[in-house]
PDB file of N, H, CA, C and O in Angstrom:
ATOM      1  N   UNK A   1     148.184  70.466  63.512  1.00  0.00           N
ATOM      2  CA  UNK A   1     148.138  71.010  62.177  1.00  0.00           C
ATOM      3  C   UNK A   1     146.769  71.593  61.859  1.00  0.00           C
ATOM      4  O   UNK A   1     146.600  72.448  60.989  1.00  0.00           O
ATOM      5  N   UNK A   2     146.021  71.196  62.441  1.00  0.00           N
ATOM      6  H   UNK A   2     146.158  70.501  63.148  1.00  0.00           H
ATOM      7  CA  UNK A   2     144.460  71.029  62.062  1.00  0.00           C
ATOM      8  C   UNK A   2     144.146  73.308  62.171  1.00  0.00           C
ATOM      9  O   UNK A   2     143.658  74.116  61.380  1.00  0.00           O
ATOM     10  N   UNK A   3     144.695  73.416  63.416  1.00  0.00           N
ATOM     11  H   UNK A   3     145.092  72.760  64.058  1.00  0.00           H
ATOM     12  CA  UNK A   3     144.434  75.018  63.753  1.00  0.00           C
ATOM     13  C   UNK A   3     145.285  75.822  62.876  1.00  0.00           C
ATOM     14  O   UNK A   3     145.192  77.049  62.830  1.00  0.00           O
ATOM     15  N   UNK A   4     146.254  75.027  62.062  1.00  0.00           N
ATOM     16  H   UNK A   4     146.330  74.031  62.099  1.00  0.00           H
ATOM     17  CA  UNK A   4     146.856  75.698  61.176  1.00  0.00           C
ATOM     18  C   UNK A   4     146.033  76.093  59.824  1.00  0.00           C
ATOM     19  O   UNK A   4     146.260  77.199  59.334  1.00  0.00           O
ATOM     20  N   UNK A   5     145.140  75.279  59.240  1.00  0.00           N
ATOM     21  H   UNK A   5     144.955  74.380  59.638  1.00  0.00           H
ATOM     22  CA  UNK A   5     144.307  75.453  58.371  1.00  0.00           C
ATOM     23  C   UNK A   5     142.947  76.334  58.511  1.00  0.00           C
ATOM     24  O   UNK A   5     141.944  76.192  59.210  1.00  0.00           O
ATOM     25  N   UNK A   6     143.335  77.291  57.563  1.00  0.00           N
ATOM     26  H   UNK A   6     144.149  77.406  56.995  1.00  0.00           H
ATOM     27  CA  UNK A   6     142.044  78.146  57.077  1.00  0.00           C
ATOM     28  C   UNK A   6     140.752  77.351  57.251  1.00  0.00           C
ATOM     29  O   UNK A   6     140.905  76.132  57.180  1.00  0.00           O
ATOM     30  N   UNK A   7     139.080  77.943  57.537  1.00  0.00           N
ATOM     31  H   UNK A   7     138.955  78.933  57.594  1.00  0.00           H
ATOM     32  CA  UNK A   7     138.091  77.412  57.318  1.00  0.00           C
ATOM     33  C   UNK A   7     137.871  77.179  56.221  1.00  0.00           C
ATOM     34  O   UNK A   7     138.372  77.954  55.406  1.00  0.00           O
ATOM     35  N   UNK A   8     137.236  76.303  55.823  1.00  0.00           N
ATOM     36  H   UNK A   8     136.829  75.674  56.485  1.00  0.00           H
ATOM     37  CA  UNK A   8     136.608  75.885  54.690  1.00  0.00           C
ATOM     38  C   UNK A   8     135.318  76.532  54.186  1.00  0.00           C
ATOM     39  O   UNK A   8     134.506  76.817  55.067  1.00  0.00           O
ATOM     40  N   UNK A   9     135.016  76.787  53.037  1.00  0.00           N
ATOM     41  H   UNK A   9     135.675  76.556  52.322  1.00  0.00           H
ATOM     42  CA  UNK A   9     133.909  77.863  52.900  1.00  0.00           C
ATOM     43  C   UNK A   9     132.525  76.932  53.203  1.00  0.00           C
ATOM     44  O   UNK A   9     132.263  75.805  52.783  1.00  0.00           O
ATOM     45  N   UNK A  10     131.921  77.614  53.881  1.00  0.00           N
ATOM     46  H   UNK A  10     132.133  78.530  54.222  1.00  0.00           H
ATOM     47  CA  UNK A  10     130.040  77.017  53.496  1.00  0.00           C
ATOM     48  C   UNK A  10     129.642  76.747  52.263  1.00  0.00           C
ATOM     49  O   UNK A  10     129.895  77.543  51.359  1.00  0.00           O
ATOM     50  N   UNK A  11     128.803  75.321  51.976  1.00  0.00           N
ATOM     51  H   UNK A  11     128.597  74.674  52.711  1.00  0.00           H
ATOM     52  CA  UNK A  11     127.983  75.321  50.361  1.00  0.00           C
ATOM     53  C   UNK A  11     127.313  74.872  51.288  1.00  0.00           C
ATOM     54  O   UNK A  11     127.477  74.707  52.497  1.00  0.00           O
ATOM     55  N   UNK A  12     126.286  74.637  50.332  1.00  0.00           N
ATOM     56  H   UNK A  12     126.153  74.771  49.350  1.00  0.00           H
ATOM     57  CA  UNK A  12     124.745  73.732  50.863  1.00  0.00           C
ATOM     58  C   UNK A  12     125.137  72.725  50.214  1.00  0.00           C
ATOM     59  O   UNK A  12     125.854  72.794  49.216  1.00  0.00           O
ATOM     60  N   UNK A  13     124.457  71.103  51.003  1.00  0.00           N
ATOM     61  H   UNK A  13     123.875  71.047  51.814  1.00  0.00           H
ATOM     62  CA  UNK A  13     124.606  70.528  50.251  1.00  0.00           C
ATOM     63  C   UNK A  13     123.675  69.582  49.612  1.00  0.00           C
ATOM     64  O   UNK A  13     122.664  69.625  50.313  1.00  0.00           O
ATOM     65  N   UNK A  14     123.494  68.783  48.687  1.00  0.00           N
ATOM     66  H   UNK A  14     124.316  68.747  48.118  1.00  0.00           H
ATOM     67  CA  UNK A  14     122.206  68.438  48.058  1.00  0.00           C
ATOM     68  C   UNK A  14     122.331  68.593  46.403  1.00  0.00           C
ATOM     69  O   UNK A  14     123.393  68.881  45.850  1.00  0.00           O
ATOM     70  N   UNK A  15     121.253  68.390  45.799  1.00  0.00           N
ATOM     71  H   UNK A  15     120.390  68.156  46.248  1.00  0.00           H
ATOM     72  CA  UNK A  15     121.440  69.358  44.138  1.00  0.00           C
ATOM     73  C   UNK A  15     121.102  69.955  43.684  1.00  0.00           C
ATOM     74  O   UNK A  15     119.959  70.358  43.894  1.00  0.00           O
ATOM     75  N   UNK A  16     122.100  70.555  42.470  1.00  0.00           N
ATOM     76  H   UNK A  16     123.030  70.227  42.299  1.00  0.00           H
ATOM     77  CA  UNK A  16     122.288  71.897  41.804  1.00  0.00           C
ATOM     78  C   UNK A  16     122.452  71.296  40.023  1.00  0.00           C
ATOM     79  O   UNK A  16     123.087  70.525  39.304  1.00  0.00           O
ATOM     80  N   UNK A  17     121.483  72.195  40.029  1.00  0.00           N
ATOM     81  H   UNK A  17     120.967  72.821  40.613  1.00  0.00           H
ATOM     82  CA  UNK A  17     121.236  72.131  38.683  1.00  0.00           C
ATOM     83  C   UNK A  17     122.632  72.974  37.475  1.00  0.00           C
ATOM     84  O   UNK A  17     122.432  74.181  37.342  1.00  0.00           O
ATOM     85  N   UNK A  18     123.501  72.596  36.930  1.00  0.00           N
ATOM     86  H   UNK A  18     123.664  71.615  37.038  1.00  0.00           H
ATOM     87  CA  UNK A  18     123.951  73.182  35.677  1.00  0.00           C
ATOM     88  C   UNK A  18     123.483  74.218  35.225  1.00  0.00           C
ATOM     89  O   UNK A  18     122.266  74.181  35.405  1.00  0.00           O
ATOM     90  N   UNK A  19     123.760  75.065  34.768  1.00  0.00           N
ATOM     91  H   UNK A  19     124.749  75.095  34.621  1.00  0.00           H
ATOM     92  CA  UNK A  19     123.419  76.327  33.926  1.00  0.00           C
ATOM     93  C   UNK A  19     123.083  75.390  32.511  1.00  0.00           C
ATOM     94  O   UNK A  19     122.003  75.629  31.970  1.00  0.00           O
ATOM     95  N   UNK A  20     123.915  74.393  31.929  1.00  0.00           N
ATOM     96  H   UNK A  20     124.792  74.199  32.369  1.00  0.00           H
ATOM     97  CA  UNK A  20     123.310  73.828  30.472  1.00  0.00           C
ATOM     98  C   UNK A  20     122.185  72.458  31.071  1.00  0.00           C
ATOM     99  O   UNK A  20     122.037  71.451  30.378  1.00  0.00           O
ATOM    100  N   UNK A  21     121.734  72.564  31.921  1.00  0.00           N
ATOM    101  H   UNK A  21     121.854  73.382  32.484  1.00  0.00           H
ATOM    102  CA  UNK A  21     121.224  71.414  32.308  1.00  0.00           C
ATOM    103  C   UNK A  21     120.927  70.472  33.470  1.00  0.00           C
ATOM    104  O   UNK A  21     119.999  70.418  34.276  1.00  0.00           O
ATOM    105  N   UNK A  22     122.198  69.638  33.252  1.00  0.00           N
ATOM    106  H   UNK A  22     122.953  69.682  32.597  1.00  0.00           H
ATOM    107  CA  UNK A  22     122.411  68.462  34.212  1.00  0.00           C
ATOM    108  C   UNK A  22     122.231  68.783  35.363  1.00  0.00           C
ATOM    109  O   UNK A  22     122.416  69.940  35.740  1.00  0.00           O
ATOM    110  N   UNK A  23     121.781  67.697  36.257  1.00  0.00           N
ATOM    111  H   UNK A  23     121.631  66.756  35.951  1.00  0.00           H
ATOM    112  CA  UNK A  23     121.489  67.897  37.585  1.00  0.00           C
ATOM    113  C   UNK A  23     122.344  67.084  38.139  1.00  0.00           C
ATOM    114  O   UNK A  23     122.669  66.034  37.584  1.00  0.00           O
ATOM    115  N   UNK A  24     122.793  67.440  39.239  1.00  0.00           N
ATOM    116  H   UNK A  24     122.529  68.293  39.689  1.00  0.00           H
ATOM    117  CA  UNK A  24     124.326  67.101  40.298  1.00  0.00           C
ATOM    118  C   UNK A  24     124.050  66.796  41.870  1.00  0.00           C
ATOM    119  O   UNK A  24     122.906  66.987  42.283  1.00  0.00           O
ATOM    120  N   UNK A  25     125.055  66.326  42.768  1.00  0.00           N
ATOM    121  H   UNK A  25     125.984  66.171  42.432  1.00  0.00           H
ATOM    122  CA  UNK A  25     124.848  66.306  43.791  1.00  0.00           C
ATOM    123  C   UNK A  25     126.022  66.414  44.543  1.00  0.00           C
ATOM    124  O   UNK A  25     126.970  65.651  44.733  1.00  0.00           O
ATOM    125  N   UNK A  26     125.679  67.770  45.004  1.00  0.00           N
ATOM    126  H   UNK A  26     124.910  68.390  44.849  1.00  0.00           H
ATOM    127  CA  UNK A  26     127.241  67.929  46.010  1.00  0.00           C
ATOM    128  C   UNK A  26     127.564  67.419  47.160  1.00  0.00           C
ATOM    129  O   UNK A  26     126.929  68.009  48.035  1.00  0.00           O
ATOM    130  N   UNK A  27     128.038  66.853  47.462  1.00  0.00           N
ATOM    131  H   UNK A  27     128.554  66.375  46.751  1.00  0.00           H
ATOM    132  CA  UNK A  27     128.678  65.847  48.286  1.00  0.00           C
ATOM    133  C   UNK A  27     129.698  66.594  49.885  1.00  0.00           C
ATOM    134  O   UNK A  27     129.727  66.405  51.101  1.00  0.00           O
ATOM    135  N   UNK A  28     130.225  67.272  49.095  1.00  0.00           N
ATOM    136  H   UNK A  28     130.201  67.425  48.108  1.00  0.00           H
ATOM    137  CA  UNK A  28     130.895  68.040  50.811  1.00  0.00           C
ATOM    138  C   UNK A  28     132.446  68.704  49.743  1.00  0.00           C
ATOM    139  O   UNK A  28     133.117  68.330  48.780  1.00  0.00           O
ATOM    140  N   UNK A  29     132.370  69.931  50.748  1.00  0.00           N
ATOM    141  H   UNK A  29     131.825  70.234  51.529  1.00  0.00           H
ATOM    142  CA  UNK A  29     133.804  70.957  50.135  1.00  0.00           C
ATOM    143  C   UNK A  29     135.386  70.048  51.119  1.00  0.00           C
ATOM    144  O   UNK A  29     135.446  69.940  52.344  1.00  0.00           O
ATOM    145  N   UNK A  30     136.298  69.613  50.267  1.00  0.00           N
ATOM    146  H   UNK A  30     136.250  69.701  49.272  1.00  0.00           H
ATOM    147  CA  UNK A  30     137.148  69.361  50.496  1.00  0.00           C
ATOM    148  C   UNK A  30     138.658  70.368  50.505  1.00  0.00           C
ATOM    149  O   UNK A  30     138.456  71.564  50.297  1.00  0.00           O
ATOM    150  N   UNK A  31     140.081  69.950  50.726  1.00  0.00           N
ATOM    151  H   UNK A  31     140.245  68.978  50.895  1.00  0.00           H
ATOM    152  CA  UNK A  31     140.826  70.652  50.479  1.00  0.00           C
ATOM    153  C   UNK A  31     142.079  70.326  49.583  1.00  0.00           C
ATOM    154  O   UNK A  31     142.671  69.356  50.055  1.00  0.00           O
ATOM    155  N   UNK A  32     142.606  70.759  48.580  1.00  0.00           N
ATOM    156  H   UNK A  32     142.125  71.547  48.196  1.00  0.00           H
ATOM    157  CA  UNK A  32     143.383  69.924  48.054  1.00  0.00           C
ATOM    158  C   UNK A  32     144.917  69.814  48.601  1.00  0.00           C
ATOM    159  O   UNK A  32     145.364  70.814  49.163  1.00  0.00           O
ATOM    160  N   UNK A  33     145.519  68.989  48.509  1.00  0.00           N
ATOM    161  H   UNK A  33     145.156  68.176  48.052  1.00  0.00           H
ATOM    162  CA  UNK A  33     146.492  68.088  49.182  1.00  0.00           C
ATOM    163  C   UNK A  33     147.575  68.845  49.474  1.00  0.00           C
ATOM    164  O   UNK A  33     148.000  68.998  50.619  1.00  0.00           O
ATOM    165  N   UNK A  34     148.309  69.598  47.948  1.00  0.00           N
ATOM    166  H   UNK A  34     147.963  69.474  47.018  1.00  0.00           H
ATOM    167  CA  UNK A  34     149.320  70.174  47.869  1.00  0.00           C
ATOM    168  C   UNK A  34     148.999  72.327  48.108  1.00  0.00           C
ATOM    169  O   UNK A  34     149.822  73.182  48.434  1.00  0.00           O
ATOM    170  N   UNK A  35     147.978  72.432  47.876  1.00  0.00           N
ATOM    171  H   UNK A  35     147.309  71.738  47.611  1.00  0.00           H
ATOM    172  CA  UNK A  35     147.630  73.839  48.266  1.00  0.00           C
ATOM    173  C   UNK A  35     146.497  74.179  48.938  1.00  0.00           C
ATOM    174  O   UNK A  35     145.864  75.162  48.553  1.00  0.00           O
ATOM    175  N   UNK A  36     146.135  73.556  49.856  1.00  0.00           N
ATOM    176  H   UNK A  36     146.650  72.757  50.168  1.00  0.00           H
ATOM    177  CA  UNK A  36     144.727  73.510  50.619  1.00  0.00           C
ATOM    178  C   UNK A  36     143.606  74.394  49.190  1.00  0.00           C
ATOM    179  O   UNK A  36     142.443  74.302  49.581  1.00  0.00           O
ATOM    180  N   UNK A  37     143.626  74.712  48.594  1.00  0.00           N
ATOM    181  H   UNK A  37     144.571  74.787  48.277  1.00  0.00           H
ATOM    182  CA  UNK A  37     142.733  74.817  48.075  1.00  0.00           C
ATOM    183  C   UNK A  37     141.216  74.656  48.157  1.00  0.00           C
ATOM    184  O   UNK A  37     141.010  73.663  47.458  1.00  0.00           O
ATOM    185  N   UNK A  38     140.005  75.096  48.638  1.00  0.00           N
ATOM    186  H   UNK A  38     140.172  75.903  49.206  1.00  0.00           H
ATOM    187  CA  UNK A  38     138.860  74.489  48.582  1.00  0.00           C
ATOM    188  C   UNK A  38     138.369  74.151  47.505  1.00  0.00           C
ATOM    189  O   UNK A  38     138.052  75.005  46.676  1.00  0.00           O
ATOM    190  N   UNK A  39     138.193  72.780  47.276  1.00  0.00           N
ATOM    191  H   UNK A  39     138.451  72.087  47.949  1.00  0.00           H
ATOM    192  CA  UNK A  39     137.459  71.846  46.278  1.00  0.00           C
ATOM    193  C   UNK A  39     135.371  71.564  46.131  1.00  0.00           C
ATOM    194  O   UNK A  39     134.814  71.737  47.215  1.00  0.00           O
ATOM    195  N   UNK A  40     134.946  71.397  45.607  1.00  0.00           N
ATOM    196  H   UNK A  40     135.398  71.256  44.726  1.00  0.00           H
ATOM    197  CA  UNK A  40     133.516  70.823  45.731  1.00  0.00           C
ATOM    198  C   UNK A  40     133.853  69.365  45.132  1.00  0.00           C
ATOM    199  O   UNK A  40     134.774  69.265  44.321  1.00  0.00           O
ATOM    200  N   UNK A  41     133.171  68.326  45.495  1.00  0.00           N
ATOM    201  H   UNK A  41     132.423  68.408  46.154  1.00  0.00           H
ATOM    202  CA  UNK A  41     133.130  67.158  45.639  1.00  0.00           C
ATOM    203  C   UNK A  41     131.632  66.870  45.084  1.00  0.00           C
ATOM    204  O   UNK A  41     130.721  67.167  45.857  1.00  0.00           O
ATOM    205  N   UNK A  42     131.364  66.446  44.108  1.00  0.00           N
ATOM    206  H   UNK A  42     132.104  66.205  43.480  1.00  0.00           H
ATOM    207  CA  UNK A  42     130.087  66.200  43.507  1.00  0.00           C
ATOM    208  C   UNK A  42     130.641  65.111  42.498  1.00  0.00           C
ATOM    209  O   UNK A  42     131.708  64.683  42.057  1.00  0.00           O
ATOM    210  N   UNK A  43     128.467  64.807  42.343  1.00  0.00           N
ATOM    211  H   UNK A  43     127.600  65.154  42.701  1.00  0.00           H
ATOM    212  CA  UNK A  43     128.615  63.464  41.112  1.00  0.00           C
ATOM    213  C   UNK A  43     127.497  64.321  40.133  1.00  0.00           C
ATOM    214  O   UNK A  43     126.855  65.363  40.261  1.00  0.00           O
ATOM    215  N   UNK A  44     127.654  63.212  39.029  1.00  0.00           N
ATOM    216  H   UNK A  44     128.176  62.366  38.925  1.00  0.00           H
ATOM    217  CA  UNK A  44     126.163  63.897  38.060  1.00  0.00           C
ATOM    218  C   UNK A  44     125.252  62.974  38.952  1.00  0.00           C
ATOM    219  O   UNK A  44     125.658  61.981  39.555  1.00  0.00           O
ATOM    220  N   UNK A  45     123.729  63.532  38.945  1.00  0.00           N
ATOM    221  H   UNK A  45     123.399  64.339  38.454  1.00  0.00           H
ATOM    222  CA  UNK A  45     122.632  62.263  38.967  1.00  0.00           C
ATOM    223  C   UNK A  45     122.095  62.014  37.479  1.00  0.00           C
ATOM    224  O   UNK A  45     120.878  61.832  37.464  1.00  0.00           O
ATOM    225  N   UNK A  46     122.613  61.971  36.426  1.00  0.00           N
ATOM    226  H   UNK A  46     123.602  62.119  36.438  1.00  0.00           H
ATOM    227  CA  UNK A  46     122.513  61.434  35.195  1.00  0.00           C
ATOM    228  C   UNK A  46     122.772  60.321  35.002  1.00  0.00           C
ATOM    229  O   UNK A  46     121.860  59.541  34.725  1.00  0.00           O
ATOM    230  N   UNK A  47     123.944  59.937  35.075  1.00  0.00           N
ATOM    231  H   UNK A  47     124.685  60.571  35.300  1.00  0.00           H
ATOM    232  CA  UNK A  47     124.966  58.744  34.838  1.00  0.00           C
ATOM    233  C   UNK A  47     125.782  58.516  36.235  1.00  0.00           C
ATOM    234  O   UNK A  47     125.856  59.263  37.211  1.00  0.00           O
ATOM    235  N   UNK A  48     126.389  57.195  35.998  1.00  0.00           N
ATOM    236  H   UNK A  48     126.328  56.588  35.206  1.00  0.00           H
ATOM    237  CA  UNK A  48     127.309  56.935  36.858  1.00  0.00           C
ATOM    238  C   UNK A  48     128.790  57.002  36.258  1.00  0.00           C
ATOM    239  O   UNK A  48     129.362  56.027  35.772  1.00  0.00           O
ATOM    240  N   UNK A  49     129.283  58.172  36.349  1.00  0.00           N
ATOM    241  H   UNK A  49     128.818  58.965  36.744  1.00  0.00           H
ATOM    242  CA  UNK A  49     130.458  58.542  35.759  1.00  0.00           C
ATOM    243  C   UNK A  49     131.388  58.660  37.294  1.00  0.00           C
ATOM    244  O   UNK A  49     132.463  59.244  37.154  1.00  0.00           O
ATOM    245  N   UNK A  50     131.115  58.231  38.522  1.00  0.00           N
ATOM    246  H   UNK A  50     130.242  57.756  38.635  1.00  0.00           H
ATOM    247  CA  UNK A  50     132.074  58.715  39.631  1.00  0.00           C
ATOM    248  C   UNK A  50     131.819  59.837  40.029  1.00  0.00           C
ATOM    249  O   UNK A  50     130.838  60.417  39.563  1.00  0.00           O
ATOM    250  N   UNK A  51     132.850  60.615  41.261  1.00  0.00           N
ATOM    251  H   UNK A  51     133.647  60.143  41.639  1.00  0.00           H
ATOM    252  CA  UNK A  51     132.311  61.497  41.786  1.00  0.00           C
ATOM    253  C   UNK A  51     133.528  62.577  41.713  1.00  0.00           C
ATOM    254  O   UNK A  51     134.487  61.811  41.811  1.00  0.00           O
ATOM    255  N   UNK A  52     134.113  63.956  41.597  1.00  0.00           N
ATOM    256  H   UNK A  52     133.335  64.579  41.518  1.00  0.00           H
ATOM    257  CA  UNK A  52     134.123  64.829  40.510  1.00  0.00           C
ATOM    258  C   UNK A  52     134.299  66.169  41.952  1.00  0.00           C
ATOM    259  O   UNK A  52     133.767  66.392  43.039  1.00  0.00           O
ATOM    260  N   UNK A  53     135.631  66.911  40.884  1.00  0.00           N
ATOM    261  H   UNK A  53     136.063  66.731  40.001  1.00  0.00           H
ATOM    262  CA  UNK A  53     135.917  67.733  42.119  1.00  0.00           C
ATOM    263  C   UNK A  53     136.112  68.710  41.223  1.00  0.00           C
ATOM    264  O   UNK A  53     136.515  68.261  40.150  1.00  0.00           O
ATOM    265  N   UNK A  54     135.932  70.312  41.258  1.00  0.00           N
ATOM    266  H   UNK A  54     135.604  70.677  42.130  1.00  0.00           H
ATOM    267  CA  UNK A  54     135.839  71.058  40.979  1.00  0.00           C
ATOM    268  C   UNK A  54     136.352  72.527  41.673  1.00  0.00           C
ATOM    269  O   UNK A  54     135.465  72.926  42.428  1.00  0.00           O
ATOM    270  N   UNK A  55     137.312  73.286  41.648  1.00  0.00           N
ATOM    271  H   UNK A  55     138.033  72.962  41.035  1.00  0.00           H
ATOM    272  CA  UNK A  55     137.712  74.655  42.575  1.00  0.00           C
ATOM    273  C   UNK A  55     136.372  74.886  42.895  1.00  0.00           C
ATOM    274  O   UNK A  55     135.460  74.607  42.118  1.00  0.00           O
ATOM    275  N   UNK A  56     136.133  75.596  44.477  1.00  0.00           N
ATOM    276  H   UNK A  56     136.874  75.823  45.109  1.00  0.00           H
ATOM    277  CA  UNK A  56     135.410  75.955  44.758  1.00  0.00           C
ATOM    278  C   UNK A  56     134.580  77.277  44.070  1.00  0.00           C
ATOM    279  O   UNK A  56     133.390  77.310  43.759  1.00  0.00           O
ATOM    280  N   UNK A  57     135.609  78.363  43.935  1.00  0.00           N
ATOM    281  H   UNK A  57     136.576  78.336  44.188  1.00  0.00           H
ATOM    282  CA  UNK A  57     134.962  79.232  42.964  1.00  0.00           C
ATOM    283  C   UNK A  57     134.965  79.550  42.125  1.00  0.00           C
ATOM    284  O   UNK A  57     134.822  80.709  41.734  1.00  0.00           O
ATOM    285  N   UNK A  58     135.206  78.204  41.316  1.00  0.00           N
ATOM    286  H   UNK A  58     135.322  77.263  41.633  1.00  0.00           H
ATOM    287  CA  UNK A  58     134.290  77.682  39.977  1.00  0.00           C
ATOM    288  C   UNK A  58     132.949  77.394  39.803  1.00  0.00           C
ATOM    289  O   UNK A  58     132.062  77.776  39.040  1.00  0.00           O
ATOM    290  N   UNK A  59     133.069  76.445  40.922  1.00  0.00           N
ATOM    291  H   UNK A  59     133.790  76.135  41.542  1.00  0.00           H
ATOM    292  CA  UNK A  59     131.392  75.791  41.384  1.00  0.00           C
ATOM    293  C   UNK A  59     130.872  77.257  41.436  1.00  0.00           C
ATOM    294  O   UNK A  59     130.096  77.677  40.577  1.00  0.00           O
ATOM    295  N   UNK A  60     131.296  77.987  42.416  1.00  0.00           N
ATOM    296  H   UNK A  60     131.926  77.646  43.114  1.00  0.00           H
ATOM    297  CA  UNK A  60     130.348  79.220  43.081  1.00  0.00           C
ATOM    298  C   UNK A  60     130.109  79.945  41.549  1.00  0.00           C
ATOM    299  O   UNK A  60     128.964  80.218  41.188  1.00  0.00           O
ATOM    300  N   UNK A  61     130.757  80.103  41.072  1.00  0.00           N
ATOM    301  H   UNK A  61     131.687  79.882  41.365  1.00  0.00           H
ATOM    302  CA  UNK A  61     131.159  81.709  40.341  1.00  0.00           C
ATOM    303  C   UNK A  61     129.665  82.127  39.361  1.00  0.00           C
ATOM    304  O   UNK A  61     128.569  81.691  39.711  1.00  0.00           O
ATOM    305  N   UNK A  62     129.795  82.843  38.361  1.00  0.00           N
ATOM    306  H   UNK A  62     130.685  83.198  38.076  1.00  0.00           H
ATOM    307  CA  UNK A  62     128.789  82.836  37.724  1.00  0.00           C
ATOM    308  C   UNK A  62     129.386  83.490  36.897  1.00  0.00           C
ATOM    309  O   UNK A  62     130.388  84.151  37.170  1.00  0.00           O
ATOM    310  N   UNK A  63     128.635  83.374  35.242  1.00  0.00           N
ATOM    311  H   UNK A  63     127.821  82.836  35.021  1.00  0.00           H
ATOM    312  CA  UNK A  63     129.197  83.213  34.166  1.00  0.00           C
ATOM    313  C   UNK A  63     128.295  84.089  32.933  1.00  0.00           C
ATOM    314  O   UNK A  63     127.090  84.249  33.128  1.00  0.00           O
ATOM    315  N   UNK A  64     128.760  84.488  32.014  1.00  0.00           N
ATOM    316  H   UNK A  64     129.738  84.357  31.856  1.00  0.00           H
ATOM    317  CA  UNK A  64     127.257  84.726  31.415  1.00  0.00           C
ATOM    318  C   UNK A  64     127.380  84.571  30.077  1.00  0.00           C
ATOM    319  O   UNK A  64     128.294  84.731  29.269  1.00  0.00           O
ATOM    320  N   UNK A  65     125.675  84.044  30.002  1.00  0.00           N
ATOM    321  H   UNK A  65     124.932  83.914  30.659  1.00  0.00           H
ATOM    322  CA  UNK A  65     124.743  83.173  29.188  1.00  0.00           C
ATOM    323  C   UNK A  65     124.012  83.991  28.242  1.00  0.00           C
ATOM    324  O   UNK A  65     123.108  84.736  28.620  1.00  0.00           O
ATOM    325  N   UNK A  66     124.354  83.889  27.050  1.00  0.00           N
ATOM    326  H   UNK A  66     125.088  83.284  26.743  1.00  0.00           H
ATOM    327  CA  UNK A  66     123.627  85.156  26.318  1.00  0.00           C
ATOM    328  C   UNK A  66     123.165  86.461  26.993  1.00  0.00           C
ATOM    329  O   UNK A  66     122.005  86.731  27.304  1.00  0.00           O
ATOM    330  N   UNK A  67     123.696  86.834  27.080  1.00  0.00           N
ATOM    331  H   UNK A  67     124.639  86.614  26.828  1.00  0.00           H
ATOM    332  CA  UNK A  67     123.762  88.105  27.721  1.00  0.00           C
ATOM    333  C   UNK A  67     123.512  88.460  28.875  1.00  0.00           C
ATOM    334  O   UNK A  67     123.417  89.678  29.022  1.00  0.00           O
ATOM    335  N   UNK A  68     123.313  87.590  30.108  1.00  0.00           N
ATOM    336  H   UNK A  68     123.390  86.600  29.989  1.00  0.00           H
ATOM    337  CA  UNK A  68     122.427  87.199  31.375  1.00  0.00           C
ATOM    338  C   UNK A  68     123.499  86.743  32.084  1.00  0.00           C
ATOM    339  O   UNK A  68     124.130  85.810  31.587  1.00  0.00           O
ATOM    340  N   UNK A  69     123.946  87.313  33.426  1.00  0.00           N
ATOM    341  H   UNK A  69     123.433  88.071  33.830  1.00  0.00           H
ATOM    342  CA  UNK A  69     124.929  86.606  34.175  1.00  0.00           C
ATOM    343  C   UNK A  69     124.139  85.511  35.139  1.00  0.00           C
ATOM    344  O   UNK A  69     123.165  85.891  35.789  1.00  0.00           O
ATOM    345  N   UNK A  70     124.510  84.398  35.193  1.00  0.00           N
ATOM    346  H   UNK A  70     125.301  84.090  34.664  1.00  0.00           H
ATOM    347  CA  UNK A  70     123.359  82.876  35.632  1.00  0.00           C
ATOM    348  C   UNK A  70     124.998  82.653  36.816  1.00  0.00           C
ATOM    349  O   UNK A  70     126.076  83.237  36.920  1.00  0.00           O
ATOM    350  N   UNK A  71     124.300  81.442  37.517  1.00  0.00           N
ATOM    351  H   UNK A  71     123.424  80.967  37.432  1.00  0.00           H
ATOM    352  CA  UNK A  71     125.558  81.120  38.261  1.00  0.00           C
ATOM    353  C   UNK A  71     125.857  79.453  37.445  1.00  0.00           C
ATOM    354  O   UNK A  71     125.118  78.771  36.736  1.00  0.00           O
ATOM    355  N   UNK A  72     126.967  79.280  37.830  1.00  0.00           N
ATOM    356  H   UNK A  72     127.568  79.834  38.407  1.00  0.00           H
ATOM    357  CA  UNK A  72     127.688  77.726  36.592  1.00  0.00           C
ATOM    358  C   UNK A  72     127.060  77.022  37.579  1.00  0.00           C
ATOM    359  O   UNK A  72     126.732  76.070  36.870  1.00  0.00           O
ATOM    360  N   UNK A  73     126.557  76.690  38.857  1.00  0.00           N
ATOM    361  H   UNK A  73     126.824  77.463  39.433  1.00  0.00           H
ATOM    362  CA  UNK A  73     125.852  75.560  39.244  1.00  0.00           C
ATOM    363  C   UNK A  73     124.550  76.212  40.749  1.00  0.00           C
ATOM    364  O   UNK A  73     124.810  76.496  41.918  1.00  0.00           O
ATOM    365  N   UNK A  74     123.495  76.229  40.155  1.00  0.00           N
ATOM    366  H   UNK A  74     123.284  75.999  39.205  1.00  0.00           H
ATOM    367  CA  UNK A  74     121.965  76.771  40.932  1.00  0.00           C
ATOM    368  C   UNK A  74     121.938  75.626  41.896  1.00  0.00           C
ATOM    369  O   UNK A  74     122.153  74.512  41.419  1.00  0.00           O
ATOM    370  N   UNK A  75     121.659  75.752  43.450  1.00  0.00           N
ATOM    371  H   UNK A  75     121.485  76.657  43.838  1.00  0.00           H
ATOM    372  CA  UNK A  75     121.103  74.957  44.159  1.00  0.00           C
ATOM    373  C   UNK A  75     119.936  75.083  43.994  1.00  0.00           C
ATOM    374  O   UNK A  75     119.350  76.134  43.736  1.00  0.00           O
ATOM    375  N   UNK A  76     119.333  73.684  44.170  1.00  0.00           N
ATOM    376  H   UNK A  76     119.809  72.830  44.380  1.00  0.00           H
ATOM    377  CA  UNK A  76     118.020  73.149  43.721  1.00  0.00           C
ATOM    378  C   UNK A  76     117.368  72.479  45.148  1.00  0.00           C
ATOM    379  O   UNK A  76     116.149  72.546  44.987  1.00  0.00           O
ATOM    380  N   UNK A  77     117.486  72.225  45.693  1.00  0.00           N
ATOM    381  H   UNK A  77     118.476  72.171  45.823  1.00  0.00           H
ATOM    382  CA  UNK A  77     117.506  71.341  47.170  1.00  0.00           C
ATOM    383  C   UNK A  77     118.433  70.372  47.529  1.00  0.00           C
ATOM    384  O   UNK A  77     118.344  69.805  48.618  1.00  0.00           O
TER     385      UNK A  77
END
């Protein structure tokens, strides 16, 4: 099954800062169950709220911020 599945996209991994803030830590791109979908797998480093999955190009995408297109999550190291 395994050669049946698409690659999974490249992220870096480590943390990324929020566009409003918070700082995060991405953990590794997963796939989701029922539509392979690529997922990001992250926590906040704020709180301990668990760890938090997100479409991949959501994470990626970029958005804009008073008038400024920013990306929804900056790698930071």
């Amino acid at each position: 099954m395994s050669q049946d599945l698409p690659p999974l996209p490249a992220l870096a991994l480590g943390r990324y800062r929020h566009y409003k803030g918070g700082e995060y830590e991405v953990m590794g791109v997963a796939r989701h169950s029922e539509t392979l979908a690529p997922l990001v797998v992250y926590r906040p480093l704020y709180n301990d709220s668990g760890w938090w999955v997100r479409p991949f190009e959501m994470f990626t995408g970029t958005l804009l911020v008073d008038g400024v297109q920013c990306p929804r999550f900056e790698h930071i190291g």
